[in-house]
GUDO-385838 format. One record per residue (C-alpha): x, z, y. Coordinates in steps of 0.25 Angstrom, whole numbers, plus 5000, padded with zeros to 4 digits. Layout:
<atoms>
XZY;...
</atoms>
This chain:
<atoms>
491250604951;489650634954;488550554955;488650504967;490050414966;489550394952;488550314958;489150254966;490150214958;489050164950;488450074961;489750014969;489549874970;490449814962;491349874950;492049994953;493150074945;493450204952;494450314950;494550454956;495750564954;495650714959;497150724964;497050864963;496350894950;496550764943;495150744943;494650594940;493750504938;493450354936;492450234934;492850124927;494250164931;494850094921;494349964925;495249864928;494849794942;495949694951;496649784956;496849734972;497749794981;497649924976;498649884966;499649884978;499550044977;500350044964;501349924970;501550024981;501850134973;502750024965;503550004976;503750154980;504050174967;505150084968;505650134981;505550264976;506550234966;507750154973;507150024968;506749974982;506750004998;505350055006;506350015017;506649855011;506449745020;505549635014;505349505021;503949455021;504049295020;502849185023;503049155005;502749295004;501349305009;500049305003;498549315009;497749445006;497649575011;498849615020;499549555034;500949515031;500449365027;500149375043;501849405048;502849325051;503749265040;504949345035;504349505041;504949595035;504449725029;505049845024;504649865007;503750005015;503249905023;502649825015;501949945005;501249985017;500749845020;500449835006;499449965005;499049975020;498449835021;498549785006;499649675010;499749575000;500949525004;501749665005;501049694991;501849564985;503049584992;503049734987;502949664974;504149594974;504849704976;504549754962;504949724948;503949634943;503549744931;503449854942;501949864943;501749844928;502749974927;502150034936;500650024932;501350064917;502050184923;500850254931;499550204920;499050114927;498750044915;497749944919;498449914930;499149774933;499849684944;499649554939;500049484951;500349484966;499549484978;498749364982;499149314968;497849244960;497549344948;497649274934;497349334921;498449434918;499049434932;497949524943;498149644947;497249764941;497049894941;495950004939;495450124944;496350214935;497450154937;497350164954;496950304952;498150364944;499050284952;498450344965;498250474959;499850494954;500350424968;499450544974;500150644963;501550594968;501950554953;502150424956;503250434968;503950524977;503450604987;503950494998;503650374993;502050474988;501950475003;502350335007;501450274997;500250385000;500450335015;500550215015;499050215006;498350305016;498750185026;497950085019;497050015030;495949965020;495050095022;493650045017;493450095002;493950225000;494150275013;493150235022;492250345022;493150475019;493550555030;494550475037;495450555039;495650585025;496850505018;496650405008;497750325003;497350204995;497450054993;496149964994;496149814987;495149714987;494849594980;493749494979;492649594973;493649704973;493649824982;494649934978;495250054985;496050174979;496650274984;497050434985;496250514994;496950645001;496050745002;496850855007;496250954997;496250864984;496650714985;496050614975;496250454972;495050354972;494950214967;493950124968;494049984961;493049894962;492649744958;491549644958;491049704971;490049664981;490249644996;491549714999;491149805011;489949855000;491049884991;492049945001;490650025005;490450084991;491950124989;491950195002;490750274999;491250294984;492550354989;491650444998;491050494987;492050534978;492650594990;491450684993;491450714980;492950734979;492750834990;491650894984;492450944972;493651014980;
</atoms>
């Protein structure tokens, strides 16, 4: 990193952990990147990969009907709480609703569909050693039972989703797709050239502002994740994300 994003780093309103990865050259860095934070909803970018996982491997259908019932909904981020009783999605379906706009409902749904020691397995498998799904969307946290992650963990799990060493070529591409789709463009997006491709998942909380994510430069892609906690105004810290990813962009570029 240089002095700029070091500083700004340094004056993000709020607590920040941050972790970047060269794709190309394997290149990284982080600040307080092992930090453990709530993790949001950018834990459903390892329940995505979950799920492709198990579709990958016989386990279930993309192509499943699930019906979505009144006793399944819960408020949040998302719009199926908003349809009519008994709707019925395909498994695909509901993975897009899930990363594109954050559905909490789809989230939980996608859940059942899993063993209950899936995640665990999963965080165990890939490193994500400080990583946990503790309970599900909507849910209230209790000692023991949130959801957490860190900077670290986000980063190598974006970084060997990128690499294609976490699932096929098809399901890489379904998975990478359905990110780039994400609606929520007000962190790490905002101010790159739009038409530059970033897939990545934001989450929010009370205080908490996230977004991570693999940026496709053509010439040498690279993955980004901001965390951040005990923030200010959210549109201050959304501001300073942006700005922060603009920065390590330019700088990024600079290096080619």
């Amino acid at each position: 990193m240089n002095r700029q994003i070091l500083t700004q780093l340094r004056q993000l309103p709020g607590e920040i952990a941050a972790y970047y990865q060269d794709l190309h050259t394997g290149r990284s860095w982080g600040w307080n990147a092992d930090a453990d934070f709530p993790a949001a909803s950018v834990i459903k970018v390892p329940i995505l990969l979950a799920v492709l996982q198990a579709a990958q491997h016989g386990r279930l259908s993309l192509d499943q009907k699930i019906q979505v019932e009144f006793k399944h909904h819960v408020g949040g981020a998302g719009v199926l709480f908003e349809l009519h009783d008994g709707i019925e999605l395909t498994v695909l379906d509901l993975c897009r609703m899930m990363i594109v706009v954050s559905d909490n409902v789809a989230s939980n749904l996608l859940l059942d569909l899993l063993p209950p020691e899936a995640m665990a397995e999963f965080f165990a498998q890939h490193s994500m050693h400080r990583s946990l799904l503790g309970r599900r969307f909507m849910e209230q946290a209790r000692p023991g039972h949130d959801n957490r992650t860190t900077a670290y963990d986000m980063g190598i799990c974006l970084a060997a989703l990128a690499r294609g060493e976490l699932l096929d070529r098809s399901h890489t591409n379904q998975a990478l797709s359905t990110m780039r789709r994400q609606q929520f463009r007000e962190k790490i997006p905002l101010m790159l050239p739009p038409e530059l491709p970033v897939a990545h998942k934001t989450g929010e909380l009370e205080g908490v502002r996230h977004d991570c994510g693999i940026i496709e430069v053509h010439e040498r892609p690279y993955v980004l994740v901001l965390l951040t906690q005990k923030g200010g105004a959210s549109w201050d810290v959304d501001r300073a994300l942006a700005e922060l990813s603009l920065a390590v962009y330019d700088w990024h570029l600079g290096d080619l």
